[in-house]
N, C-alpha and C positions, 0 to 999 in steps of 0.2 A: 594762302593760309596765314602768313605771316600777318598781312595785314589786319587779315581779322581778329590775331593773337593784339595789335597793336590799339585794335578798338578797343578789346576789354581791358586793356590795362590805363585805358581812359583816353586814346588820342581819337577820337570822332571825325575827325577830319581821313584820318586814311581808310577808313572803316567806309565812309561817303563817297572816298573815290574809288575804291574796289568795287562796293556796291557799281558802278557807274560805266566803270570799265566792264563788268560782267553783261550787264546789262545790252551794251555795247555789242559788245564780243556776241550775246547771245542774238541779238536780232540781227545781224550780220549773215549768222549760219542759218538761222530763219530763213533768210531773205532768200538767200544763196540756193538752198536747198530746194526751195517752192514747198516747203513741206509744211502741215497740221503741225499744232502742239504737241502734240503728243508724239511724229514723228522728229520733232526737235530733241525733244527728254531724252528720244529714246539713243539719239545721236550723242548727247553729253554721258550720258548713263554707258554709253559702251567705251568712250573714250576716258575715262574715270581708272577704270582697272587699266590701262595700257600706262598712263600715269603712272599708277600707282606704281605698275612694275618695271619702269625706266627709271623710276626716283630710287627703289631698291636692288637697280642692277641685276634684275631675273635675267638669266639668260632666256629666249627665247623657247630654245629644244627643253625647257622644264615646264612649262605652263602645261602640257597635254593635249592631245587630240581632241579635240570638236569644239575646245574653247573659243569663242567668238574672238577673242585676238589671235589666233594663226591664219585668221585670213589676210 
């Protein structure tokens, strides 16, 4: 995120290499997986909230039963 913060406030060159590194990172897991498109998304799309809630220190035991990250 930072680097995209770093695009808009005009350095295009780090905005190019995130782009690039994403890109990277995403066809790696692509690869990896053997999986569709859509079974790629759906791999980013669930690893997004587990982020989200390491970056703000959730304890685990609060997230709730059936949520796709207590597995």
């Amino acid at each position: 995120m930072r680097g995209y913060a770093a695009e808009a406030q005009g350095d295009g060159l780090i905005g190019e290499i995130v782009r690039a590194g994403w890109r990277r990172i995403r066809e790696a897991v692509h690869l990896s997986l053997g999986a569709d498109t859509y079974e790629t998304a759906k791999f980013f799309a669930c690893g997004m909230p587990g982020d989200t809630l390491a970056a703000i220190s959730l304890p685990p035991r609060t997230r709730g039963q059936g949520s796709v990250l207590d597995a």
